[in-house]
N, C-alpha and C positions, 0 to 999 in steps of 0.2 A: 143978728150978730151975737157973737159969744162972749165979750164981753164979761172979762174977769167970773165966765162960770168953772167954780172948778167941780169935777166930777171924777171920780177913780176908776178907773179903768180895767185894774190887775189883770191887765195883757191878755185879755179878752172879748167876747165879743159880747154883742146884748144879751143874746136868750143863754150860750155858757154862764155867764156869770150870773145873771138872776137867776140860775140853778143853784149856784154855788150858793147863793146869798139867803136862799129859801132852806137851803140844806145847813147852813151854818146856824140859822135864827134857830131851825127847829130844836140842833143839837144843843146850842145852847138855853135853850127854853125844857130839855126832855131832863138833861144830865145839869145843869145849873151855871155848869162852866166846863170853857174848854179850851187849850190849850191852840195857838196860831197864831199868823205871823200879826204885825203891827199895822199894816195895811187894810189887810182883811178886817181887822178887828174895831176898828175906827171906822169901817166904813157902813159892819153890819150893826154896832151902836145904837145907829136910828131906827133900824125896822124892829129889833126887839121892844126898844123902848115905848114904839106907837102902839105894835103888837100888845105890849099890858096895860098900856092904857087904855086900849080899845074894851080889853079885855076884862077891867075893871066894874063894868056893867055888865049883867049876866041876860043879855037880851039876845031873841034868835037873832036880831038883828047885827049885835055885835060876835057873834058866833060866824056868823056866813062872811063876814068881816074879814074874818082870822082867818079863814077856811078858805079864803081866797090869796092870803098874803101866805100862810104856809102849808097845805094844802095835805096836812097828818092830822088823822081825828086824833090821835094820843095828846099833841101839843096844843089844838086847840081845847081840849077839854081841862089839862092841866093849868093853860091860863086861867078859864073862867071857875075853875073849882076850888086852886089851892093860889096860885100865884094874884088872883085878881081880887081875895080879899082879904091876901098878905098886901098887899100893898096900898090898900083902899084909901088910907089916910096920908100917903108920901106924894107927895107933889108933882116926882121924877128924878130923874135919876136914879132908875132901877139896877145899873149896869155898872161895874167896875174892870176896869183896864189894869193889871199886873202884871210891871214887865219882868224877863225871865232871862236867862242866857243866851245869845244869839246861837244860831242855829250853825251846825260844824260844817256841812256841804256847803253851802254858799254865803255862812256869815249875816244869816235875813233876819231882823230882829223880833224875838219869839215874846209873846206876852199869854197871858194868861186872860180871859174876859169871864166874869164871872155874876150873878145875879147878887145884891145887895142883901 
């Protein structure tokens, strides 16, 4: 039973949008921040944020880790190089949400997601 699971969907299917969601982590993890909608960005939240924690140990192990969640040597290297021991001593909450102007085509609300 499903029972009050909620889960985002953004009018997709399984394997589209875990494209979508490997491809957003990584842009956000390459460039620091990145501009889209509110939905998206709430939902990609979680996997960046596990991403540099995993990231935070610089073990082959946590490498194959990363390399399985976003699947670009550039971003996993940038985790365990520069992002995992900037953040060595922070707890979490690596990720910040800044909202923006809604969007003119269809009024969808635009925020900004950016690394701390």
């Amino acid at each position: 039973m499903r029972h009050r699971v909620k889960k985002a969907i953004l009018g997709r299917t399984k394997g589209p949008r875990e494209a979508l969601l490997q491809n957003l982590a990584t842009s956000i993890i390459l460039y620091e921040k990145v501009k889209t909608t509110k939905a998206k960005a709430k939902f990609v939240r979680s996997l960046v944020e596990k991403a540099i924690t995993v990231g935070r140990t610089s073990s082959l192990n946590s490498r194959r880790q990363l390399h399985k969640m976003l699947m670009v040597d550039n971003a996993v290297k940038k985790i365990v190089t520069e992002l995992g021991p900037k953040y060595k001593e922070r707890k979490g909450g690596y990720t910040r949400i800044v909202p923006l102007a809604r969007r003119e085509g269809d009024a969808a609300e635009m925020v900004q997601i950016e690394l701390v």
